[in-house]
N, C-alpha and C positions, 0 to 999 in steps of 0.2 A: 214736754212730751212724756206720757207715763210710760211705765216699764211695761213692753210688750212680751207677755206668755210664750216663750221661745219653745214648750210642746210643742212641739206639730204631732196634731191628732192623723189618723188613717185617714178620718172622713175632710180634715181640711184639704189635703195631702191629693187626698183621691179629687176632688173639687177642682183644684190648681191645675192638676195633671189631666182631666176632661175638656177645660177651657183652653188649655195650652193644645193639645190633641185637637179639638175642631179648628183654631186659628190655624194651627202647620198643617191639616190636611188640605186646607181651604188652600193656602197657600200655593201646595204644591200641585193642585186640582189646578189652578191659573196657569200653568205653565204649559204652553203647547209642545208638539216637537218643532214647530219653529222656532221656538228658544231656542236656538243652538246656541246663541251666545252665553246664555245662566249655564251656570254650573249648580244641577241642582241635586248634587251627588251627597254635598253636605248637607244639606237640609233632609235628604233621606235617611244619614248618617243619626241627626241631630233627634228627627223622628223616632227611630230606634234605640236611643240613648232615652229620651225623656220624655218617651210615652209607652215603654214597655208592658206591657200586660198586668204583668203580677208586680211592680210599682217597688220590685224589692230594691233596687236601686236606688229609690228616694225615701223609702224606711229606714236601709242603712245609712246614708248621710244624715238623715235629720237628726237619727240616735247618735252615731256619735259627735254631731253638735249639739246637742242636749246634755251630751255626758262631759263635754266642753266645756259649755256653758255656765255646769254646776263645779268646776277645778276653775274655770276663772271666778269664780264667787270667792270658792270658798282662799282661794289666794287671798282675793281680794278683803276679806271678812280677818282674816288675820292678818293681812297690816294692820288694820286699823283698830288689834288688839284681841277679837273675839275668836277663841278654838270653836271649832267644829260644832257649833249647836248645841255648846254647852248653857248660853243662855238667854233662849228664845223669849222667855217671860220678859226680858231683859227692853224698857222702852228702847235702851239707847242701842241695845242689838238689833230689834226691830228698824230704827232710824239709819241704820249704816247699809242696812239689806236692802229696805225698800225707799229710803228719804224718809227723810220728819216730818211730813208736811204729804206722802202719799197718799194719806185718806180724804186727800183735798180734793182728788181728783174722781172719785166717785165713790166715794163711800160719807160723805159727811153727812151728818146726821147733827141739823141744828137743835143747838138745847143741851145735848150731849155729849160732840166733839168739843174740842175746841175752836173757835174761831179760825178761820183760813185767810194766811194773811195775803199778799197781793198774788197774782199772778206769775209773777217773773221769779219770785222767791219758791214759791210750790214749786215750778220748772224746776228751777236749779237744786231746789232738794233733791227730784225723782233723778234728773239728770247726773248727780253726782252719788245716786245711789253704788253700791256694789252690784245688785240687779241688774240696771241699765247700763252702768259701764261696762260689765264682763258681755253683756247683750251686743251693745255695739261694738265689741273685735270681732264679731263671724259675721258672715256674711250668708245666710241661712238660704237653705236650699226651697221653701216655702217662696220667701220673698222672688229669688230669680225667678220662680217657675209662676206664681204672680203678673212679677214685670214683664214676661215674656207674654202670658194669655191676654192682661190688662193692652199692652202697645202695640198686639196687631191686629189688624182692623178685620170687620167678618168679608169686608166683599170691595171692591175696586171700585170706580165709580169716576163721568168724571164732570167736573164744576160744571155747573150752565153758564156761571159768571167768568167760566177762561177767557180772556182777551186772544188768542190762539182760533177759539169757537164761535166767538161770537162776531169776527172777522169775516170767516167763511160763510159763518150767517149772511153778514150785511153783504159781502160778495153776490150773493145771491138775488139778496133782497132789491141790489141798485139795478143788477140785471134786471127781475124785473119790473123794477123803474122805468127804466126804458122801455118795455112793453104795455106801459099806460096798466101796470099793477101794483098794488100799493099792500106789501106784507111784509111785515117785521123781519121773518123768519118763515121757515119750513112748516113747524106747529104753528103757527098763526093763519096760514094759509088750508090746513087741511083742518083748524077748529070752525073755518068757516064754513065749511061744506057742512055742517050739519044742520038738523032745522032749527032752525029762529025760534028762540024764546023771549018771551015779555022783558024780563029782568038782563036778560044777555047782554053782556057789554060788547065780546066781539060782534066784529064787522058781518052779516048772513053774506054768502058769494049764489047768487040765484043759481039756479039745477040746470037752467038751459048755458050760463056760461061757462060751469067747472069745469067741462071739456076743452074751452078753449084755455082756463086756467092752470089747464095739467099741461097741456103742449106747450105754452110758455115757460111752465118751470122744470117741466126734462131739456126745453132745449138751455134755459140757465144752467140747471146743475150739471149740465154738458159743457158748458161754455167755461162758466167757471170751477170747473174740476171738483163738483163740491164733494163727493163721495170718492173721491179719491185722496184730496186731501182732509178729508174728517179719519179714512183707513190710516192714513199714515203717520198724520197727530196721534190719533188714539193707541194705536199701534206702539209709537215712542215711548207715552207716558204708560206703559202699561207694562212696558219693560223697564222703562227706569222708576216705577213702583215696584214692582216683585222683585226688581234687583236691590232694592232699597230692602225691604224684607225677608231677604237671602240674608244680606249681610251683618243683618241685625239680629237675625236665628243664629246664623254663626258666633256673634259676637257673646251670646248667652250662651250656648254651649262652651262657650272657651272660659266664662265664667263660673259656668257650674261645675267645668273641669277643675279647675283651681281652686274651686272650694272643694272641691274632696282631694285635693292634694293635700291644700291645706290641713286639713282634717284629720287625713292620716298621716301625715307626719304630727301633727299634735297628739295623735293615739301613742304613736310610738316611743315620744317623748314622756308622754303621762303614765303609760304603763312603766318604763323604765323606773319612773322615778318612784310608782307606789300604784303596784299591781292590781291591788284589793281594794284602793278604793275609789280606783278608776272604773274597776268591774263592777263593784255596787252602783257607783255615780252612771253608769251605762245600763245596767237593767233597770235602775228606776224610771225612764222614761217609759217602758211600758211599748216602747214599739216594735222593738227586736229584744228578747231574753235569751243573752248566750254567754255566757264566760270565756267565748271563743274570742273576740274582740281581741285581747291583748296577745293569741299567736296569729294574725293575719299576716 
């Protein structure tokens, strides 16, 4: 895995937080007032939290995991001997920051690099970079707000292939069986009321018998309950769908709570230890410039 750019730019930011905004609107659009069983106080909550307007909420997390990011580096760059960007010329400073072996991963230039050698060896260079290791202790407010837009779906829907569905169907369909009718299902019966084409595979149902076609199948979907239990299936899964995506909204905000706990207690820690250059390591990301950071 190469070293992912832990910037989070406005415009990615702003991206993340539009797709995340149309899945929770959509969301909480699904919910009637006969949900009285959802509780969908949190997710208006969660709304409010991670789609606020002016997105300053997800500027300041991202900077101070940016300015994180750059104090676990630079820890990490001095175990393994090198001060502070004293020397970047330096191949084997280069090697400890990004891996020995990171130009393998998109910058090689045959002829000129040097040869790249297996696959699993490139990995483990990026992998053991100082880059990627100080990268993989946060847990970046991008990535949640991401996983959150990427895992919920735009709209409900449900199988044609449910065995639940396709039940009520044949319910139907054996009713009317017994009426000397011969249809699959509901849509097979009303594809045939239309006029016959050459190439049509369905069955034509001639014009003079649809009428006795229709009084057959109101009095099956009478008989066997079929609109009542297709309401009451669809009904269930549709509540144990949006209760599924309740709780999975909530479960991401209690995630992206804890990354700004995290965060700030990491602020607090970092400024104690060395004020100045935690406050440079925090304006350089370019997303928030404030020297306020270390009195919040």
């Amino acid at each position: 895995m190469k070293p992912i750019e832990p910037i989070q730019t406005v415009a990615t930011i702003r991206r993340a937080r539009r797709c995340l905004f149309i899945a929770i609107a959509i969301t909480l659009s699904s919910f009637s007032s006969a949900d009285t069983a959802l509780n969908v106080s949190q997710l208006d909550q969660f709304k409010a939290d991670l789609t606020d307007p002016d997105t300053k909420r997800h500027y300041t997390l991202a900077s101070k995991q940016s300015a994180i990011h750059h104090w676990h580096i630079r820890d990490c760059m001095r175990d393994k001997g090198f001060a502070d960007n004293t020397a970047t010329d330096n191949p084997a400073w280069q090697n400890a920051l990004y891996g020995k072996y990171a130009y393998c991963e998109d910058h090689h230039i045959p002829g000129i690099d040097p040869p790249c050698p297996s696959e699993k060896v490139v990995l483990e260079s990026v992998n053991n970079s100082c880059f990627q290791t100080s990268y993989n202790k946060i847990d970046w407010s991008s990535n949640i707000i991401n996983k959150a837009s990427r895992d919920l779906p735009e709209k409900w829907s449900v199988d044609a292939t449910d065995p639940v569905m396709l039940n009520i169907e044949k319910s139907w369909s054996d009713c009317m069986h017994r009426n000397n009718y011969d249809y699959k299902n509901r849509a097979s019966m009303y594809s045939s009321f239309a006029p016959p084409m050459a190439d049509q595979a369905i069955r034509h149902t001639p014009v003079k018998e649809q009428d006795d076609v229709k009084k057959a199948a109101e009095a099956c979907f009478a008989s066997t309950l079929y609109y009542q239990r297709i309401k009451s299936y669809t009904h269930t899964l549709r509540v144990k769908f949006f209760s599924a995506r309740q709780a999975q909204l909530e479960s991401m905000l209690k995630r992206y709570q804890q990354a700004e706990k995290v965060a700030n207690e990491s602020v607090r820690t970092y400024c104690a230890q060395d004020r100045s250059a935690f406050i440079k390591m925090y304006q350089e990301n370019k997303l928030i410039n404030s020297t306020a950071i270390c009195d919040e």
